[in-house]
N, C-alpha and C positions, 0 to 999 in steps of 0.2 A: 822301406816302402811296404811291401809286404812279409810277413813272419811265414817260415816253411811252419806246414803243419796248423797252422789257422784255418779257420774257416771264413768266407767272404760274401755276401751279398753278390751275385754276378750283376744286377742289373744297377745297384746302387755304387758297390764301391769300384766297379771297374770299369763299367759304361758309361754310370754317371758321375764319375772323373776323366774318364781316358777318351770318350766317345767310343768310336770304333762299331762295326758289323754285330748287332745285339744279338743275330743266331748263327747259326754254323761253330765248327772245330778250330778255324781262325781269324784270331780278330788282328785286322791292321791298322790301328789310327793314325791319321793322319799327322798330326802334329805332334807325339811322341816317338820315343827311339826305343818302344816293342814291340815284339809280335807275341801278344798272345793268344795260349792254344791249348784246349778244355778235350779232356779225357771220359770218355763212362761206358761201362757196362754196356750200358741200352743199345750202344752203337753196333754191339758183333754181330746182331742178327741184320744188319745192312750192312756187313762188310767190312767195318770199323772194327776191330782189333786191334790194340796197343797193349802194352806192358813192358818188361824185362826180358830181355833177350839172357842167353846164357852167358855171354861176354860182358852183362851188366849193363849195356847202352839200353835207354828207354826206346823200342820201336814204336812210334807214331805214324799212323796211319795219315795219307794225306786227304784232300777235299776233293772232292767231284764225284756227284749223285749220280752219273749214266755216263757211257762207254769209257774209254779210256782216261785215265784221269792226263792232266796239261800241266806241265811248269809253268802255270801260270799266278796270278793273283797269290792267293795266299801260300800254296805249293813255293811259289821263286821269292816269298818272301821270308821262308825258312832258311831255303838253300843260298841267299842271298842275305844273311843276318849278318855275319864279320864284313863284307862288303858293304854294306848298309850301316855298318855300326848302332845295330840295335840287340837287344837282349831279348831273348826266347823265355817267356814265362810261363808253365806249365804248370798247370791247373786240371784239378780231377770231381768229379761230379759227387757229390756226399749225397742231399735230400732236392727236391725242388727248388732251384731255385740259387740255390747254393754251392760251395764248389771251395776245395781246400787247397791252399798253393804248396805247390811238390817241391818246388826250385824254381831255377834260374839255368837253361839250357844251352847248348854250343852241336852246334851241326858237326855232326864226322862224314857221311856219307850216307846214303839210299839206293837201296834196291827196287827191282819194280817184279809183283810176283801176282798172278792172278788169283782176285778178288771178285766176288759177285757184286754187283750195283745194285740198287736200291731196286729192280727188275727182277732182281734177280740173277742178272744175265753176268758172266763173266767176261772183264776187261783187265788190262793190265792198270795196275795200283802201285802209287809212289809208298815205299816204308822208308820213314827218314829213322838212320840211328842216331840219338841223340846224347850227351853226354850229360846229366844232371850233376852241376856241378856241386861242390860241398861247401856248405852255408853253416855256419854254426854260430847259435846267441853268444857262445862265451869266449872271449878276446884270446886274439893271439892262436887261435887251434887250427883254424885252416891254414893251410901250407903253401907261402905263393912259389917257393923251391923246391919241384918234387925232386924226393930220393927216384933217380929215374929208372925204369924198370926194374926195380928191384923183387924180386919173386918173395911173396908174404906166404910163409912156410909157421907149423907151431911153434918151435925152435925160436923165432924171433920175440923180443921182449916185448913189454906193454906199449914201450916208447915207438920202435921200431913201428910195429904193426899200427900207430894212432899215426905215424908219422908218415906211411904208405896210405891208410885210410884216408889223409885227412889233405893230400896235392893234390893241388889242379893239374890236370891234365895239360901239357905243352901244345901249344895250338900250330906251332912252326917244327912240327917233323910228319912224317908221313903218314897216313889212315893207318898202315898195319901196327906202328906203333901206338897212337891213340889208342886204337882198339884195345890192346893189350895193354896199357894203364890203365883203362878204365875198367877190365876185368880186373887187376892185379889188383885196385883199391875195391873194389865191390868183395876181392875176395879177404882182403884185409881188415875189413870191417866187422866179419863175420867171426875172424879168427878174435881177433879185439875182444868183441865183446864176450866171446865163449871164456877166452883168459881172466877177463876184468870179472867175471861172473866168480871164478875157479870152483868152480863145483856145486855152486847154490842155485837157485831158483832168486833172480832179481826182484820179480813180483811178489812172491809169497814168502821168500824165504828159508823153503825147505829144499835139502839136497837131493839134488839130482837123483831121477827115479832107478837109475842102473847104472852101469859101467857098459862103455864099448873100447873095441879096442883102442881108438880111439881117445880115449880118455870118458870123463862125462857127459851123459845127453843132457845137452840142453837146445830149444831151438830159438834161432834168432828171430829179432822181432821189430819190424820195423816201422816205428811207432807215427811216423808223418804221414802216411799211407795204407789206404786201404787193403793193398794187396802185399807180401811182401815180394823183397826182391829189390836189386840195384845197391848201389854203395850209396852212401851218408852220412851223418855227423857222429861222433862218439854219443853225443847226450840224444838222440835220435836213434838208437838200437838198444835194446834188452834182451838179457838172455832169460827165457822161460821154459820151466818143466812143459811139458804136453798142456796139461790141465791148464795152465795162465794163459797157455798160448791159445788154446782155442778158443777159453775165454774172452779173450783180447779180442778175436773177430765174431763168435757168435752168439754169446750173452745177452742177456735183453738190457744188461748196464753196461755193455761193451764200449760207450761214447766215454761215460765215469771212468771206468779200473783204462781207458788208454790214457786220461788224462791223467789219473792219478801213476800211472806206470811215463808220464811223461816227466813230472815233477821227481819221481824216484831217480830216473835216468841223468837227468839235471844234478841234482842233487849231489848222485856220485860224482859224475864228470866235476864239480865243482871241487872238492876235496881232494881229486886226482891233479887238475890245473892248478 
């Protein structure tokens, strides 16, 4: 249906298939089994914040412009998605108009922490943590058997660490354990790709600009998303010296070198599968 890391038409390919609420952060339509839910910038100066948490779940911010936000409408229909048996599609704002699909998400749980409203004025505000689960183009890589809790350390081989990266999260054990899968694969993702790298620069090709004690710097880079942060697919991260990585977000051909750093990414993953 939709390709992580695409870009999409919001008005044509999602409203004008799906129906659904053409403005706000949640759309419900009626006759399909989504809720989808649009991300950006522009929103923090009214309150809107979302990203990556440090446990890796995406926090999204919920809807309601004045006082306190309500489990209601689009709010219960987050919190209400395995119940409802619909899928949470998460989508992030690129230009006007436009908006890149991140995933495919699954509800863990919500805190409520005060936020200013569109007033200004502070009220309590739903943050749902969300699990972005792992989508990958090429057969066979995501894991419907996670290795379960298994702590992703360097020590671990390429297999291991792809095979922690790449489970779904168990939807039938309790939040404190989700939570910690979802961190364990966010952080196994990282260590992956640093491995799969072993000392080179993915983008450029040149080795790694120093030693830490750690081993090589290189920084990770997660190529379906404007911001990085969160777990993802093997062909969906690169490892980069400084200089590719900042290129990657502030270049004036930064839209080119992520696509061309998207097909590199691929490319390896392929020869590795």
């Amino acid at each position: 249906m939709f390709e992580v890391g695409k870009i999409y038409n919001r008005r044509s390919d999602i409203h004008g298939v799906y129906k659904g609420q053409q403005y706000g952060g949640i759309v419900t339509p009626a006759n399909h089994p989504y809720v989808f839910i649009f991300t950006s910038d522009a929103g923090e100066e009214f309150g809107y914040s979302d990203g990556f948490g440090p446990d890796g779940t995406f926090r999204y911010t919920g809807e309601g412009q004045e006082g306190d936000m309500q489990m209601v409408k689009g709010n219960l229909a987050i919190f209400e998605h395995q119940k409802n048996k619909k899928e949470i599609l998460l989508f992030e704002s690129t230009t006007k108009g436009f908006v890149r699909f991140v995933g495919v998400c699954s509800y863990i749980e919500h805190h409520i922490e005060l936020r200013p409203d569109k007033n200004g004025q502070l009220r309590d505000a739903f943050i749902f943590h969300l699990d972005v689960l792992p989508q990958s183009r090429l057969p066979g890589v995501v894991n419907g058997k996670a290795p379960y809790l298994i702590k992703p350390t360097k020590s671990k081989s390429l297999k291991q660490l792809r095979d922690i990266a790449t489970a779904v999260t168990p939807s039938n054990v309790d939040v404190k354990e989700q939570v910690a899968h979802v961190r364990y694969r966010s952080e196994a993702i990282k260590l992956y790709a640093k491995k799969r790298a072993n000392g080179v620069c993915e983008g450029c090709r040149s080795k790694s600009p120093f030693e830490t004690k750690a081993g090589p710097y290189l920084e990770v880079h997660h190529l379906t998303r404007l911001a990085d942060g969160g777990a993802d697919c093997p062909e969906n991260v690169i490892a980069l010296c400084p200089t590719c990585h900042r290129r990657a977000h502030y270049s004036i051909d930064n839209k080119e070198f992520n696509e061309q750093l998207l097909r590199m990414a691929l490319s390896i993953e392929e020869k590795i599968a």
